[in-house]
N, C-alpha and C positions, 0 to 999 in steps of 0.2 A: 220764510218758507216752511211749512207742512213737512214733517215726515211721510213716508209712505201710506197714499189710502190704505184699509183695513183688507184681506183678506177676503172675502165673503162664498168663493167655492167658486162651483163651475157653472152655478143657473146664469139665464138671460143676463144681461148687464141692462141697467135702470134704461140705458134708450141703447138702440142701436140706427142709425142712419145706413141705408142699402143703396149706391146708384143713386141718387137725388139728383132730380132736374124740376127746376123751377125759373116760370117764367111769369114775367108781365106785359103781354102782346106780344110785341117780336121784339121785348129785351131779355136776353136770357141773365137769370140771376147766376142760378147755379149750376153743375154741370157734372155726373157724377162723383156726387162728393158722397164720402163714405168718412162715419164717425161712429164708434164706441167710448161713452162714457160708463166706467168702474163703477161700481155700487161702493158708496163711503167716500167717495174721494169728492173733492171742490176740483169742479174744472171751470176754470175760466176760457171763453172766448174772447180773442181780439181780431179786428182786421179796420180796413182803413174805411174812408167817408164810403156810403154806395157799393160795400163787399158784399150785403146781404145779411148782415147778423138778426136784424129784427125780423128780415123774411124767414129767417132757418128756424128762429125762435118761433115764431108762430108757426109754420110745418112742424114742428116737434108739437107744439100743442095741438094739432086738429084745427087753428085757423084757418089756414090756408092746405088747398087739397093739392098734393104733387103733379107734378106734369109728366114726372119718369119716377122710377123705383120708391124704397118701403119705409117710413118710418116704424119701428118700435118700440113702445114701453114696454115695460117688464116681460116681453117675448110677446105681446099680442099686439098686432099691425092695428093703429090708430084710425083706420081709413074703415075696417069692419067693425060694423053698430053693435054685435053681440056682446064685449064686454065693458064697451066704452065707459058707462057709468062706473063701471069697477074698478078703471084705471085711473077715470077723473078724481075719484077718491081719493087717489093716493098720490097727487100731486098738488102741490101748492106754488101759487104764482106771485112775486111781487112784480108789478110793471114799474116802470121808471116815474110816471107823476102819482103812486101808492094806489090809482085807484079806492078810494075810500068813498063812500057814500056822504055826501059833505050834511044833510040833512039827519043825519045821525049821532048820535055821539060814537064815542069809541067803542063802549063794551058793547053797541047795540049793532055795529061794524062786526064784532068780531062773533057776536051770538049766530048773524046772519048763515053762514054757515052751514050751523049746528040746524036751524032752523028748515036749511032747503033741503038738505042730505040724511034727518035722524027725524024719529020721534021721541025723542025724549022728551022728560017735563023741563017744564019751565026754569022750575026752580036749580034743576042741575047744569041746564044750558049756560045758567047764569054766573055758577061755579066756575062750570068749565072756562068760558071766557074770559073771566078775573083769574085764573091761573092760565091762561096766554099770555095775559096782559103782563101777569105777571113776568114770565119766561123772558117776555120781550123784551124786559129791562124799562119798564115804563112806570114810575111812577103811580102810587095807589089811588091819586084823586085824578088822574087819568084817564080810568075810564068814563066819568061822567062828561067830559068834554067834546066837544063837537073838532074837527079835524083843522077848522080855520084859526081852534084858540091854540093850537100846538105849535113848537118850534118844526123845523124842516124834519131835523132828526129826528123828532117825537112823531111826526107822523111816517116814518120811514119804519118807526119799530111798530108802529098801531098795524102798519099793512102790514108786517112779517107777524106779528098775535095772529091777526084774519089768514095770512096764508099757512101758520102751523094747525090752524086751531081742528082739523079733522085731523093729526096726527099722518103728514102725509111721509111718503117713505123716498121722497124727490121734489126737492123746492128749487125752482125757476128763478130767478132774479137778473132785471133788466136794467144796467146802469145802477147798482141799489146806492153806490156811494156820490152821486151825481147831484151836483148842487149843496153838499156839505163842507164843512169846512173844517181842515186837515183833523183836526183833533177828534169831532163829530165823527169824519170816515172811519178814522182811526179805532172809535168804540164800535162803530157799525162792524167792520172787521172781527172785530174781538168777538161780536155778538152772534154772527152766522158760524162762527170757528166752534165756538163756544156749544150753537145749539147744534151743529155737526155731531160733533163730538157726544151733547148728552141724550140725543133724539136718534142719532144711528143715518141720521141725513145723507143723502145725494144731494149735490148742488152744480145746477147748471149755473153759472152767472156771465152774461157781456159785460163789457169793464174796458174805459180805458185807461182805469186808473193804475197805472203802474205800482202803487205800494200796496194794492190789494193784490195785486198776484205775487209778487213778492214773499205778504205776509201772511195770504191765508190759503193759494191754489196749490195744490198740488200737480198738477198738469195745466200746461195750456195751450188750445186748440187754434192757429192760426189760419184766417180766411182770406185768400186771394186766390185769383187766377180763375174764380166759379167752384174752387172745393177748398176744402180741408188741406192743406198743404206741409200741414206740420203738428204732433199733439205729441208734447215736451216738458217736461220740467223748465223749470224758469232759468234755471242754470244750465239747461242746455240749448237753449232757443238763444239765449246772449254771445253761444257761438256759432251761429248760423251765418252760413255766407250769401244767402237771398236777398236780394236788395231791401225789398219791406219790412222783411224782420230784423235784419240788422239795423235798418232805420231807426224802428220803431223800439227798439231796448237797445241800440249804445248811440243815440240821440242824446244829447245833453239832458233830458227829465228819466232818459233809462240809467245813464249813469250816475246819478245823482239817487236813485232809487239802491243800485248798487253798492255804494259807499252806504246807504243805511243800515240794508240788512243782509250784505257779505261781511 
């Protein structure tokens, strides 16, 4: 577990969630659900199969448009066009399959970017991307590779190069340690803490991996009932007397997560 997020004053908080209702026909997903996430801090999301985490995720990004109340970044409502491009700037996204351009190699994955959003020359774009690559903990002959010659984990760090690579001030991550194996998660962990810490990061991430919240959240945001229902440190969600969360952290893989890293 994380010390306390950083401090950052009394501006906007990186998102803020107003009254949220989201539906699909006449299934209602969510139901005023109301969320602040701190600037500097890892928040992770949990909730069970069918809570809505990939719906909320996409409402926070401008995918999907709300059915009731306001999503915000950096204090400007998502849903008005004026600053939009200003705000997509300053967030980076890893989805759960890396999203990578598979006809590309890596560094030309991570140029992309630089490429839709900047004019810059060529020659610096080219820089910039080999020091992502680099940040990402990837290996130097890395970049010339196309994304099918990579291990799971090597393509987990090519999409977080591409989602740093415009210096954003709020990185998104879907499932990121999902389909890795414990030691893999376990750098993957180290590597989002890591560039928290040296980039000045907000991280939204869904997770059901209990040793990540454990070892790198600082808060985490629990989804049932259609809202937000809980937003907790990890050691104080494991005393929670609501049937799902106690489920879900003193479950035989929550305890067993505890004895790690209490």
């Amino acid at each position: 577990m994380t010390g306390d997020a950083p401090d950052r004053g009394s501006a906007a908080p990186p998102i803020r969630v107003t009254g949220l209702r989201t539906e699909f026909g006449d299934t209602l997903i969510h139901d005023d659900l109301n969320l602040d996430v701190k600037a500097g801090e890892i928040l992770g999301l949990v909730g069970g199969s069918g809570s809505g985490k990939s719906v909320l995720l996409n409402t926070i990004l401008g995918l999907k448009t709300p059915d009731a109340g306001k999503v915000e970044l950096f204090g400007h409502d998502i849903q008005e066009g004026g600053e939009r491009d200003e705000v997509e700037r300053r967030i980076g996204v890893l989805f759960q399959n890396g999203a990578l351009f598979s006809a590309l190699t890596v560094q030309e994955n991570v140029e992309a970017p630089f490429l839709e959003h900047s004019d810059l020359p060529m020659e610096l774009v080219g820089k910039l991307a080999a020091l992502k690559i680099k940040l990402a903990g990837l290996p130097e002959d890395a970049g010339a590779k196309k994304p099918a010659e990579l291990s799971g984990g090597m393509r987990k760090r090519a999409g977080i190069a591409r989602a740093i690579a415009l210096d954003p001030a709020l990185l998104f991550l879907d499932e990121p340690t999902s389909g890795l194996d414990p030691i893999a998660a376990n750098e993957f962990d180290e590597l989002i803490r890591t560039l928290r810490d040296a980039l000045g990061l907000t991280v939204f991430l869904i997770t059901h991996d209990l040793d990540t919240l454990h070892a790198i959240c600082d808060r985490v945001a629990v989804l049932a009932e259609r809202k937000v229902i809980a937003v907790a440190p990890v050691e104080d969600l494991e005393r929670s007397e609501h049937p799902w969360v106690r489920d879900f952290f003193q479950g035989p893989r929550g305890r067993a997560a505890q004895r790690t890293y209490n």
